[in-house]
C-alpha positions as CSV (number, residue, x, y, z in Angstrom):
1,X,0.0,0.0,0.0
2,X,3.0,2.4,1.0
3,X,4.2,1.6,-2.6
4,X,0.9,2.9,-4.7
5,X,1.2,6.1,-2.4
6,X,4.6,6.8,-3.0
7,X,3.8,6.5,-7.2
8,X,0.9,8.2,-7.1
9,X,2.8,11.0,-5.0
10,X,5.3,10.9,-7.8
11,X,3.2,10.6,-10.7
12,X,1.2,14.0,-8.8
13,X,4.5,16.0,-8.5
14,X,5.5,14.9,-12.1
15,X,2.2,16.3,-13.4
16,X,2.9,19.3,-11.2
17,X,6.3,20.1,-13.0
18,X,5.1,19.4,-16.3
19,X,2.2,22.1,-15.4
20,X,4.2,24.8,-14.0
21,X,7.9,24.3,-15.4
22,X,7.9,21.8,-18.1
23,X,7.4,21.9,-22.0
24,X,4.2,23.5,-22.7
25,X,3.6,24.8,-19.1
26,X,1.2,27.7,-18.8
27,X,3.7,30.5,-18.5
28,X,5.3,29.2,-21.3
29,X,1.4,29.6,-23.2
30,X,0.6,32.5,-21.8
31,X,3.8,33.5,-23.4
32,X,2.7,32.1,-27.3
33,X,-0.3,33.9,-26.6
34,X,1.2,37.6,-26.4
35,X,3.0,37.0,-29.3
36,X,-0.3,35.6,-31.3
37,X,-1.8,38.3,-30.6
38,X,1.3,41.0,-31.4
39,X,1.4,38.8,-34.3
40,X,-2.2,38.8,-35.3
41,X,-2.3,42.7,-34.1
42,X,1.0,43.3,-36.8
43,X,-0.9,41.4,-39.8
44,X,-4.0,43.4,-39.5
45,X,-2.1,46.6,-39.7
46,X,-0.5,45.4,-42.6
47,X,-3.7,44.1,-44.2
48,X,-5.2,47.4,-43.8
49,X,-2.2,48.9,-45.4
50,X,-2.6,46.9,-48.4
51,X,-6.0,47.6,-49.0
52,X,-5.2,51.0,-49.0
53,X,-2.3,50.4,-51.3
54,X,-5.0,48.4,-53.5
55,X,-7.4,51.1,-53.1
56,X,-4.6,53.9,-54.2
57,X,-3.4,51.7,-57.6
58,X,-7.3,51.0,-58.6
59,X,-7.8,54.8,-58.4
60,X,-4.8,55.6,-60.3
61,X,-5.8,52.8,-63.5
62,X,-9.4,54.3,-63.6
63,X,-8.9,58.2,-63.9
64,X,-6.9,61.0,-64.7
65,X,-7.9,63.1,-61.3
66,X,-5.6,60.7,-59.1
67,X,-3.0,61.3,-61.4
68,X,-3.6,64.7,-61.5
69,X,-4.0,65.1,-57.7
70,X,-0.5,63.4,-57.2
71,X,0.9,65.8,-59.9
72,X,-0.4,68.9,-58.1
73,X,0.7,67.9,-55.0
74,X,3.6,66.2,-55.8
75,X,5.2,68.0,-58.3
76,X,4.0,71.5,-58.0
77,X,2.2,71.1,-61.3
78,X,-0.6,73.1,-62.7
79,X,-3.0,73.0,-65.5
80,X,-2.9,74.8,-69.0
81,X,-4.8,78.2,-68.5
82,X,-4.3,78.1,-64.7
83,X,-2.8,81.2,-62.7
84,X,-0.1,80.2,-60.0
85,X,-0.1,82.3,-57.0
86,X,2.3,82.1,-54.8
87,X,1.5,83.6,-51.3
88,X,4.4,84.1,-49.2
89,X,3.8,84.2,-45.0
């Protein structure tokens, strides 16, 4: 009897260090889950990016005002019968 409490101590405190220290222990989880979600957080700025990077190229294939606009601002570029004024502070 002494012998099947002394393995099922063992087999308790083995559990025990697998939970706390061992591979896949929960600090060790809780750490994989900060860095899903920096992970998760990262990709999501990035898909927003694109889709504004999308957005930006559909706008420049369909019309001449994107182009225009990124000329104007861009470039200093105005159009043919246009005055200029340049206002100094």
């Amino acid at each position: 009897m002494k012998i099947l409490v002394v393995i099922i101590l063992l087999l308790i405190s083995h559990f025990q260090y697998r939970i706390w220290l061992g591979d896949g222990s929960i600090a060790q989880i809780d750490a994989y889950q900060l860095r899903l979600d920096d992970l998760k957080k990262e990709a999501e700025e990035k898909r927003q990016r694109n889709e504004a990077l999308y957005a930006e190229v559909l706008d420049l294939r369909k019309g001449q005002e994107a182009i225009e606009e990124r000329a104007r601002d861009e470039l200093g570029m105005i159009k043919e019968d246009e005055t200029f004024f340049h206002v100094l502070e």
